[in-house]
GUVO-898684 format. One record per residue: x, y, z of N, C-alpha, C, CB in turn; residue number from 1. Coordinates in pm, whole numbers, plus 50000, padded with zeros to 5 digits. Glycine has a CB too. Layout:
# GUVO-898684
  neast  nnorth    nup  caeast  canorth   caup  ceast  cnorth    cup  cbeast  cbnorth   cbup  seq
      X       Y      Z       X        Y      Z      X       Y      Z       X        Y      Z  NUM
...
This chain:
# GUVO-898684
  neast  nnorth    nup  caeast  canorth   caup  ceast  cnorth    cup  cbeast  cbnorth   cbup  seq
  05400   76061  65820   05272    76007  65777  05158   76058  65866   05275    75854  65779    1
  05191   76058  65997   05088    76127  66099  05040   76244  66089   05130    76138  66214    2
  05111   76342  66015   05094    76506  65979  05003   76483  65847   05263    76605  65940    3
  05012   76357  65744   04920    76386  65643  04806   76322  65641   04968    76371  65532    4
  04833   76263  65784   04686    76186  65769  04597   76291  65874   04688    75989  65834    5
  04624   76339  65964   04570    76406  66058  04538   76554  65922   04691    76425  66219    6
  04572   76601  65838   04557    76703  65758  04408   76639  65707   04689    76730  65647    7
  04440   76483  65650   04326    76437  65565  04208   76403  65641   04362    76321  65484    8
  04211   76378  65770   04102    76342  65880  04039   76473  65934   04169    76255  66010    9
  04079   76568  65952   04012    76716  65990  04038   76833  65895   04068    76768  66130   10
  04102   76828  65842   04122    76953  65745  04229   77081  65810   03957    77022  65718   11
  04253   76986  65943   04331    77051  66008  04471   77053  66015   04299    77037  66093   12
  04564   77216  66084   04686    77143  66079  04716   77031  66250   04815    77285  66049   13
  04853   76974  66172   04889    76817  66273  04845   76871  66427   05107    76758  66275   14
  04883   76993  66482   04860    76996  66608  04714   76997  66666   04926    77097  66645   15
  04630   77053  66585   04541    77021  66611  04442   76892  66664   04534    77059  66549   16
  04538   76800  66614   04460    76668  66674  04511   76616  66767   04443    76561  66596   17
  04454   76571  66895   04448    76524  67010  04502   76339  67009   04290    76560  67055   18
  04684   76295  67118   04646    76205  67033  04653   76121  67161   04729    76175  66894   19
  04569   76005  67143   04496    75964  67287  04571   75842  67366   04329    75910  67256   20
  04702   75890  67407   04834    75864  67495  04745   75759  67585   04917    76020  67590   21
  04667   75767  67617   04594    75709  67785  04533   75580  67774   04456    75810  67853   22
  04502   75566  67785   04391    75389  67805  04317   75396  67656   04215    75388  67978   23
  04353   75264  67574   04269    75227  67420  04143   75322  67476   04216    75015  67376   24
  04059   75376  67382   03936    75402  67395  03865   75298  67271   03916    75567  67384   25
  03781   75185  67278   03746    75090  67168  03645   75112  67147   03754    74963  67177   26
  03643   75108  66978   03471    75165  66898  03452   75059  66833   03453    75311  66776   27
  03314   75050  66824   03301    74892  66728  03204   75016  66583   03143    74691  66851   28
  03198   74958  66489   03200    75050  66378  03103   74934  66306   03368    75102  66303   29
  03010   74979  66257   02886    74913  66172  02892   74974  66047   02733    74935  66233   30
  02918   74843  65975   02878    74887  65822  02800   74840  65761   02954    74882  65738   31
  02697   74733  65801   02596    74682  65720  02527   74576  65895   02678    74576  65536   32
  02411   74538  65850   02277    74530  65981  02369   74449  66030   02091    74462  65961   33
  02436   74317  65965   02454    74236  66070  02632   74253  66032   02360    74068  66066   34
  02721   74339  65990   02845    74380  65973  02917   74454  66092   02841    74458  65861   35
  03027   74411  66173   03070    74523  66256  03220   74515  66286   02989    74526  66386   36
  03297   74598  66266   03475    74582  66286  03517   74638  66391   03569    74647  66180   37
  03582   74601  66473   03625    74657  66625  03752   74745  66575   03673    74518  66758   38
  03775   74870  66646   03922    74929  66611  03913   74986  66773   03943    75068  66453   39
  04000   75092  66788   04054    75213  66874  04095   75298  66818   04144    75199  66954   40
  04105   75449  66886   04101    75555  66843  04233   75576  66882   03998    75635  66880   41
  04316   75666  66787   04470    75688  66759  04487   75817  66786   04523    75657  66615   42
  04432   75877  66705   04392    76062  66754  04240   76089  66739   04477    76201  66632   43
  04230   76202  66814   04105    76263  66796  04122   76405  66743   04029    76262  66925   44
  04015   76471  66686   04002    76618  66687  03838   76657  66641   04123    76686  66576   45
  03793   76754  66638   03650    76848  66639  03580   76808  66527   03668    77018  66629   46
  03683   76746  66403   03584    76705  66251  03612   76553  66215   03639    76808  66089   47
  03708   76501  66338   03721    76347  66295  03862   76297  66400   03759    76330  66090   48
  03877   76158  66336   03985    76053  66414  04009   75971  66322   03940    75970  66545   49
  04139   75961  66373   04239    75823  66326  04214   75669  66420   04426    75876  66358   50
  04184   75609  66345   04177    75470  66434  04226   75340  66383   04039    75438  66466   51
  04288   75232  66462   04331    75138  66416  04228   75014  66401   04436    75120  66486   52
  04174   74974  66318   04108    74868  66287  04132   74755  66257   04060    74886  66228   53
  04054   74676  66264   04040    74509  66243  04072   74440  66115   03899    74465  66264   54
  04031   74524  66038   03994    74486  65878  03959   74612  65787   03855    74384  65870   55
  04037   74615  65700   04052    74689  65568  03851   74795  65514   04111    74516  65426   56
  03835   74866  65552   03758    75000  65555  03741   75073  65397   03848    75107  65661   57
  03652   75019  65320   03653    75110  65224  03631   75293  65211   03570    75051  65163   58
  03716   75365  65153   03737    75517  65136  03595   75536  65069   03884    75571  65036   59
  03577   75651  65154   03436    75694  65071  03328   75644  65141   03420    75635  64919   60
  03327   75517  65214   03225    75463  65331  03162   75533  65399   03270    75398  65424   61
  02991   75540  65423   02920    75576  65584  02953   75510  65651   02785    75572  65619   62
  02952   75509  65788   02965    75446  65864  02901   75500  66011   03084    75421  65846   63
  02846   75434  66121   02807    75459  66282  02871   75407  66369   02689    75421  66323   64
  02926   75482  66426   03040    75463  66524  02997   75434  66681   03128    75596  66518   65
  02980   75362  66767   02943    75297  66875  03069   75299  66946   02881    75165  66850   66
  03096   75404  67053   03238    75377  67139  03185   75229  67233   03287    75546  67267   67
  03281   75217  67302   03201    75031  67388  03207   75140  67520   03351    74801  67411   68
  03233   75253  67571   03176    75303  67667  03095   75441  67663   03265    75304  67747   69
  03081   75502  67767   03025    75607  67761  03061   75726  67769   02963    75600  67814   70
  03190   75758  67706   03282    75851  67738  03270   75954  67640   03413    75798  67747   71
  03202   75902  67486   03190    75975  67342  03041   75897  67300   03345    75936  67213   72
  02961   76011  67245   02831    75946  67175  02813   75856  67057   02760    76041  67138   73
  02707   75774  67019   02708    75721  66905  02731   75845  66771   02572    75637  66905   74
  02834   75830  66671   02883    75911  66591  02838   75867  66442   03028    75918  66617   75
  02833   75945  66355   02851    75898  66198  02982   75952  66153   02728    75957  66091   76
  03045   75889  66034   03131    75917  65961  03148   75901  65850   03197    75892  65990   77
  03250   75933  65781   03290    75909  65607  03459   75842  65618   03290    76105  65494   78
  03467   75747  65565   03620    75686  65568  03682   75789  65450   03634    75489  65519   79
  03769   75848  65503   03825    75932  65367  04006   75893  65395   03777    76153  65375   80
  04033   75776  65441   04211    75737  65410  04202   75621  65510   04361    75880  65462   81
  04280   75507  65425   04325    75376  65487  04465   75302  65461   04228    75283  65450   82
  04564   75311  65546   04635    75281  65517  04696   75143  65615   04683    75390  65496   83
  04738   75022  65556   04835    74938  65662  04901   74941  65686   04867    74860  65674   84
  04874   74873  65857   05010    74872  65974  05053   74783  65973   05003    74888  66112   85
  05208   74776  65989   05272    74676  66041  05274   74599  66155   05351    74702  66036   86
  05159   74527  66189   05110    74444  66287  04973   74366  66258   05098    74525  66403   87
  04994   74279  66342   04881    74120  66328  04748   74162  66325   04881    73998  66474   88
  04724   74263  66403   04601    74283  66477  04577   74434  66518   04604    74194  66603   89
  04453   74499  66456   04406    74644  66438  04503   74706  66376   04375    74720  66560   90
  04521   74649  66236   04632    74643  66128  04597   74747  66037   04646    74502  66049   91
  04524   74831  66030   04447    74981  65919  04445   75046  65956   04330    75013  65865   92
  04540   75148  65963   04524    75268  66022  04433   75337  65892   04678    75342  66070   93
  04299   75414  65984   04164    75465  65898  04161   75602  65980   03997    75356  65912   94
  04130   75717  65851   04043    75839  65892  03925   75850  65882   04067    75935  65842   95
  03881   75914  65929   03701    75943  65918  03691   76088  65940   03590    75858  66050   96
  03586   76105  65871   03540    76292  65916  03412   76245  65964   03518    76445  65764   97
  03381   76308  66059   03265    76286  66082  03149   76420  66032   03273    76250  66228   98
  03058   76282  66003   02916    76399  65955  02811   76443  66006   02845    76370  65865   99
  02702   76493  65959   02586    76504  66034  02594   76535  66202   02518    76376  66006  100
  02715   76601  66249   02707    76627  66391  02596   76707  66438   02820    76687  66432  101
  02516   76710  66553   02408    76783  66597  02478   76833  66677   02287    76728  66640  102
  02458   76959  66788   02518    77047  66829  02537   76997  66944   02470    77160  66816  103
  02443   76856  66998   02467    76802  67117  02565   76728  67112   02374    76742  67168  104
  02602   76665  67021   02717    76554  66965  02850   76603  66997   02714    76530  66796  105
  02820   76793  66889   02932    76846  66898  03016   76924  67032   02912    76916  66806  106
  02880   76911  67091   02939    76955  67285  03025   76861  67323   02811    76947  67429  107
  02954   76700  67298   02987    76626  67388  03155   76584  67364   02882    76513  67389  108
  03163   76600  67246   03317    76552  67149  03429   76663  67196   03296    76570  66938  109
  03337   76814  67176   03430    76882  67248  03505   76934  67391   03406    76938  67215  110
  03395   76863  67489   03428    76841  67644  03516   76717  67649   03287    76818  67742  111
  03508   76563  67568   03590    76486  67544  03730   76532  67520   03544    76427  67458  112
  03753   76631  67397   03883    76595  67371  03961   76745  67433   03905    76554  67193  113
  03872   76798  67499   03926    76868  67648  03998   76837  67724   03860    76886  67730  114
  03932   76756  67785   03957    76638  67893  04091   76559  67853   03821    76525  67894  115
  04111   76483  67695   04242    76435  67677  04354   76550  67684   04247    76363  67545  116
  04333   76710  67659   04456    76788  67687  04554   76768  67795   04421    76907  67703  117
């Protein structure tokens, strides 16, 4: 399942995505002014991430991505796959591609998932 979701989250093949073994990294994710779902990031790579969420993510969604530190910039995305986990809590495993990257965004994502090698 990890090889077809990491295909559907970057367009990439499975190795390509970075997968983040080390300390939760936690994003809180806004979908409407006063709407917001907490997850963590599962893998990373250069056009998107897998993350486990709070609550069920409609496909096809914008979304602004807020990490809770300062390690990755505020991001946009598109939910393009949601599937459930077998567990209580950050129970959706969700892809996103991300959009609209500016070239500063795209530095900063790519010194990030450097750093996880």
């Amino acid at each position: 399942e990890h090889a077809a979701h990491t295909r559907l989250v970057g367009g990439l093949n499975p190795l390509s995505a970075t997968r983040t073994n080390m300390k939760k990294i936690f994003l809180e994710i806004q979908l409407a002014k006063n709407k917001k779902v907490k997850a963590y990031i599962l893998d990373l790579s250069r056009l998107g991430m897998g993350i486990a969420a709070v609550s069920r993510l409609r496909k096809g969604l914008n979304i602004d991505i807020t990490p809770k530190n300062e390690l990755l910039p505020k991001l946009q995305a598109e939910i393009v796959y949601v599937s459930k986990l077998p567990r209580k809590i950050y129970n959706y495993r969700t892809g996103i591609r991300f959009i609209n990257l500016n070239k500063k965004q795209q530095s900063y994502l790519d010194k990030f998932i450097n750093k996880l090698k």
